[in-house]
C-alpha positions as a Markdown table, in Angstrom:
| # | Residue | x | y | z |
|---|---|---|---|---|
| 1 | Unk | -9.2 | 16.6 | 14.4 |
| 2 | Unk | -12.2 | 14.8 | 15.5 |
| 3 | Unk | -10.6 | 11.7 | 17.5 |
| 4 | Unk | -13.0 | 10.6 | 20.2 |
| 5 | Unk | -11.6 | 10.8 | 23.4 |
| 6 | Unk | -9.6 | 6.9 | 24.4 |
| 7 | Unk | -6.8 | 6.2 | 26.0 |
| 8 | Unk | -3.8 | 6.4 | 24.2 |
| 9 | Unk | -3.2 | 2.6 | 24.3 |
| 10 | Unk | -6.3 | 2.0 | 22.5 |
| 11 | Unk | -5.0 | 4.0 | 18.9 |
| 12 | Unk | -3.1 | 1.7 | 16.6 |
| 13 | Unk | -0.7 | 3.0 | 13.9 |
| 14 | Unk | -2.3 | 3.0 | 10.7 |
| 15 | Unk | 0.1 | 4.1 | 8.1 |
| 16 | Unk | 3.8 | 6.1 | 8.5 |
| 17 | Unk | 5.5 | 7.4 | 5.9 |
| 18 | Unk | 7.0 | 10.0 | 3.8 |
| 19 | Unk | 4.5 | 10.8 | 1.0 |
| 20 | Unk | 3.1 | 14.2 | 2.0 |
| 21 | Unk | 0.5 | 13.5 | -0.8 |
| 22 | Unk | -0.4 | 10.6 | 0.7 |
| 23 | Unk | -0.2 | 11.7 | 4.5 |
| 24 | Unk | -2.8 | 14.5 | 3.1 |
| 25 | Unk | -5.1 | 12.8 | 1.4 |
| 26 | Unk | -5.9 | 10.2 | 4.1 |
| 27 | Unk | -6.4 | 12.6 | 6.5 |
| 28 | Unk | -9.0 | 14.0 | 4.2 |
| 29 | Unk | -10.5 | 10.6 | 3.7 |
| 30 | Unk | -11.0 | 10.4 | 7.3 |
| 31 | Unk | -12.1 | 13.4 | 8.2 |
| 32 | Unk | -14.8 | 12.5 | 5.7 |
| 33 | Unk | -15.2 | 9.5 | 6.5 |
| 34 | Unk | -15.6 | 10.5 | 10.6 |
| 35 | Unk | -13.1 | 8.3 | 11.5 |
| 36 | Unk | -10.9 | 10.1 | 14.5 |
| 37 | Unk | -7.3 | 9.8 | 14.5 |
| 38 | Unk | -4.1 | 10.9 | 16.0 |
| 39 | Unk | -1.4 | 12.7 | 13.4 |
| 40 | Unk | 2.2 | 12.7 | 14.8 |
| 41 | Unk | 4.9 | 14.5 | 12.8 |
| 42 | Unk | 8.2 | 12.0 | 12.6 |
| 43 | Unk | 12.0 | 13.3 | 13.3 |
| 44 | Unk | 11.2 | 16.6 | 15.1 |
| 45 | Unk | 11.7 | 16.0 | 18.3 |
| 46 | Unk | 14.4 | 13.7 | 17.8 |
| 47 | Unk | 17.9 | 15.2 | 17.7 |
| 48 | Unk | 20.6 | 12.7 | 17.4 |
| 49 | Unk | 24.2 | 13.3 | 17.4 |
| 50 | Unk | 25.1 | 10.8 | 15.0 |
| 51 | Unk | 25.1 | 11.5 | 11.7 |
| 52 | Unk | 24.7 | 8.1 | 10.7 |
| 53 | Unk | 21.9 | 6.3 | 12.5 |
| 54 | Unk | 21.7 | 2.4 | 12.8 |
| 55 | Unk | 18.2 | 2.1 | 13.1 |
| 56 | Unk | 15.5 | 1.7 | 10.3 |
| 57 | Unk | 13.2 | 4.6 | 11.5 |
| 58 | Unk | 12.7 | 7.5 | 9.3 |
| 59 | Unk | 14.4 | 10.6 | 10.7 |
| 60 | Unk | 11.3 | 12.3 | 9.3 |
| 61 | Unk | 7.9 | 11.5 | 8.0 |
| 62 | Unk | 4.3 | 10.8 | 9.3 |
| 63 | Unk | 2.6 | 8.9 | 11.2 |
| 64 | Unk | -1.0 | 8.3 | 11.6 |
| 65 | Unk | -3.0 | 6.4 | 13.9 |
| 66 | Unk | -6.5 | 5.3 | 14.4 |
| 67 | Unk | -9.0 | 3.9 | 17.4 |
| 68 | Unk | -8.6 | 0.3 | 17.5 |
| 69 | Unk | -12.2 | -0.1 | 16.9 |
| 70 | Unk | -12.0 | 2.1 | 13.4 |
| 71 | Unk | -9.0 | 0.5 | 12.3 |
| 72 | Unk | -11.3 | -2.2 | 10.0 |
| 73 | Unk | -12.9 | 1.0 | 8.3 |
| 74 | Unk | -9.6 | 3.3 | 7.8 |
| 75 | Unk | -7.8 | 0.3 | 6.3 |
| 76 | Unk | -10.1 | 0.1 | 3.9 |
| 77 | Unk | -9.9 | 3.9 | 3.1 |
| 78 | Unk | -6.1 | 3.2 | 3.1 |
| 79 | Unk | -6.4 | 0.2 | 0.3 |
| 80 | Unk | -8.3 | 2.2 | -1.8 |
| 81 | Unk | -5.5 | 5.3 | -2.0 |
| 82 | Unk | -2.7 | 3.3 | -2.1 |
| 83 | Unk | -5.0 | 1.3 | -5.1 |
| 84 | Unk | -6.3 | 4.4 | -7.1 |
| 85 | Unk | -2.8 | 5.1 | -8.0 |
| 86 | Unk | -3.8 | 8.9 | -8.1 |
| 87 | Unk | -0.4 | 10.0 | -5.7 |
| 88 | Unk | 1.9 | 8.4 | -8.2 |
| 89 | Unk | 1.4 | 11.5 | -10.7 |
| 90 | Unk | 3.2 | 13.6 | -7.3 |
| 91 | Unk | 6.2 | 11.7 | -8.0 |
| 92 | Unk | 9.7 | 13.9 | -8.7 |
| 93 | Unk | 10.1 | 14.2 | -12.5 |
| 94 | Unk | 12.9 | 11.9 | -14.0 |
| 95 | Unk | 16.4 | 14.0 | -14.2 |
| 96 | Unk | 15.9 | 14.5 | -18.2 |
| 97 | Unk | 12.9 | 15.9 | -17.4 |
| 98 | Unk | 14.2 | 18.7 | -15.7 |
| 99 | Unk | 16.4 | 21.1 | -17.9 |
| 100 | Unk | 16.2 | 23.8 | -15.7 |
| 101 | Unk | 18.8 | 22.5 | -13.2 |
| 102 | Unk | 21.1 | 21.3 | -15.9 |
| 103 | Unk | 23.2 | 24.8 | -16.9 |
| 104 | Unk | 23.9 | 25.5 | -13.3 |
| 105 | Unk | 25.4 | 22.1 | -12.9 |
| 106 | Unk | 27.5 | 22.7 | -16.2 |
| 107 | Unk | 28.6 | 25.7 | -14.4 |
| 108 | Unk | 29.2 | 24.1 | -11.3 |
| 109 | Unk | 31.5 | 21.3 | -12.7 |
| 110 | Unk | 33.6 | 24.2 | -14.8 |
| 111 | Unk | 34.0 | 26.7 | -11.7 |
| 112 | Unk | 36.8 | 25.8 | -9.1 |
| 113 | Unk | 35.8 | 24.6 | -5.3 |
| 114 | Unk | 36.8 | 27.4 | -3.9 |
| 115 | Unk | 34.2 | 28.0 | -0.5 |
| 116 | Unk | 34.0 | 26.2 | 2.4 |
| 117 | Unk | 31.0 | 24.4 | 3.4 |
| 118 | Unk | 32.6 | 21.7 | 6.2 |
| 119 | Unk | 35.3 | 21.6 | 8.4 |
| 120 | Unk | 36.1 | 18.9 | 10.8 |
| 121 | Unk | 38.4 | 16.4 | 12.1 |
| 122 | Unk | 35.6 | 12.9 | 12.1 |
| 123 | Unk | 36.5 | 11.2 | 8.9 |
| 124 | Unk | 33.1 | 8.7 | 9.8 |
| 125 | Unk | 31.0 | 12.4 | 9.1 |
| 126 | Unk | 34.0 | 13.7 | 6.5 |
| 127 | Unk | 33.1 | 10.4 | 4.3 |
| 128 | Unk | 29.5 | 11.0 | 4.4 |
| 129 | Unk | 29.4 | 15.0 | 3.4 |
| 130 | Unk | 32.0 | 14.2 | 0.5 |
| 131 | Unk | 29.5 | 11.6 | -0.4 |
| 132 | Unk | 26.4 | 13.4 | -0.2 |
| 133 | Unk | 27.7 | 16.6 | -2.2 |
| 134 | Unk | 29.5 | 14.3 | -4.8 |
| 135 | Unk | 25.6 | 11.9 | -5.1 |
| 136 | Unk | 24.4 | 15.5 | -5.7 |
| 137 | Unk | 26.6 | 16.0 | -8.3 |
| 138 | Unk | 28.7 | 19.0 | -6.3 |
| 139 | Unk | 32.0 | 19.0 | -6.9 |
| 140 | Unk | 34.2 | 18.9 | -3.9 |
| 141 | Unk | 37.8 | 19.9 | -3.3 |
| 142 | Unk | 39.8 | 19.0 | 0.2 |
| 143 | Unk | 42.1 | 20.5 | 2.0 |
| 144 | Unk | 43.9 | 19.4 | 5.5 |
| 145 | Unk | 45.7 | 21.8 | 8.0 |
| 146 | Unk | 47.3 | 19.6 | 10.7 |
| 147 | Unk | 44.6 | 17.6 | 11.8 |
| 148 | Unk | 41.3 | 19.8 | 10.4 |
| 149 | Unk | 40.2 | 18.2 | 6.3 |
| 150 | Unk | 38.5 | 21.6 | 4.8 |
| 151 | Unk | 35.9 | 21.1 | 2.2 |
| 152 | Unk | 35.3 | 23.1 | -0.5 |
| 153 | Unk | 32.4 | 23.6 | -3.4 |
| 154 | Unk | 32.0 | 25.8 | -6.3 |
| 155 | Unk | 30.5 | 29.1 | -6.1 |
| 156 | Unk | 27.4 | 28.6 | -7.3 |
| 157 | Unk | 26.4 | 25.4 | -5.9 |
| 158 | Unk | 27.3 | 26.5 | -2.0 |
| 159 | Unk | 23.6 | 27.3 | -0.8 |
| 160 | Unk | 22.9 | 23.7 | -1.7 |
| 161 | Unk | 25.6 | 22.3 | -0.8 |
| 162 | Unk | 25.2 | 23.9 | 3.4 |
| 163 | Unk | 21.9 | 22.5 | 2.8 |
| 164 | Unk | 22.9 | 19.2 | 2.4 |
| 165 | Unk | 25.8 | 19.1 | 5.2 |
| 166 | Unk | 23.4 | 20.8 | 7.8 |
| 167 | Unk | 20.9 | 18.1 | 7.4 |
| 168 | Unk | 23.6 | 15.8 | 7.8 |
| 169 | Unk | 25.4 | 17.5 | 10.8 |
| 170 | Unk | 22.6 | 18.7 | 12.4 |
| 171 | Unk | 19.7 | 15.8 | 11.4 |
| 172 | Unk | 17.6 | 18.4 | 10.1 |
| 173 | Unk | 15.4 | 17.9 | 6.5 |
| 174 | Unk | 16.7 | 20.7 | 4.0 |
| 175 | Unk | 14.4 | 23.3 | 4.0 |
């Protein structure tokens, strides 16, 4: 990093985000470009105990800022990624375009939920890990003893599955 030294008042956010391609690139640019800048990691050294925040930050991301007086020059370097258009072939491939994933589903949806991957008593964090695993397309299977709600997956889509309710119990990205 070759920030020249300021105070930390004088750097203004740039761009924050969640495109690693992105993040990447324009760091590159202005490195090139000998424009100095701060790079902050998002979400890491916030831990929140609600699984459900209210706030419209992202839990994880980038964040890059510049000097005040370079911010003219890195906005233009900016513009011109977000025009070229180059990061959009980095996008996910569309769901049909991924066959791979499809027997294990079919597999999935045929074997019985049978291991647990939650339990708990906090319906607010119960609603949310049967909605998670079911927009994953998990299937899920419930079970209540007194006052405890039991969740359980199919066999072969479990590692995903505690990826899923870990990020959501413990606010960490799925590694």
């Amino acid at each position: 990093m070759s920030a020249k030294p300021a105070p930390q008042s004088s750097y203004v956010v740039l761009w924050a985000g969640e495109n690693p391609a992105l993040h990447d690139a324009l760091l590159e640019e202005l490195d090139l470009a000998g424009i100095g800048y701060a790079d902050k990691p998002l979400g890491e050294e916030e831990v929140t105990t609600d699984p459900l925040p209210v706030d419209s930050k992202p839990r994880f991301g980038f964040e890059v800022a510049v000097h005040h007086s370079e911010l003219p020059a890195a906005r233009q370097i900016l513009e011109k990624l977000l025009d070229e258009g180059e990061l959009a072939d980095l996008e996910l491939p569309a769901k049909d375009e991924a066959p791979q994933d499809e027997p294990q589903k079919s597999s999935a949806a045929e074997e019985p939920p049978t291991v647990s991957v939650w339990a708990g008593d906090d319906s607010r964090v119960l609603a949310f890990v049967t909605a998670a695993l079911l927009e994953n397309e998990i299937p899920v299977g419930m079970e209540n003893e007194s006052e405890l709600t039991i969740v359980y997956v199919p066999p072969s889509s479990a590692p995903r599955a505690r990826e899923i309710v870990r990020e959501i119990t413990e606010g960490v990205p799925p590694e």
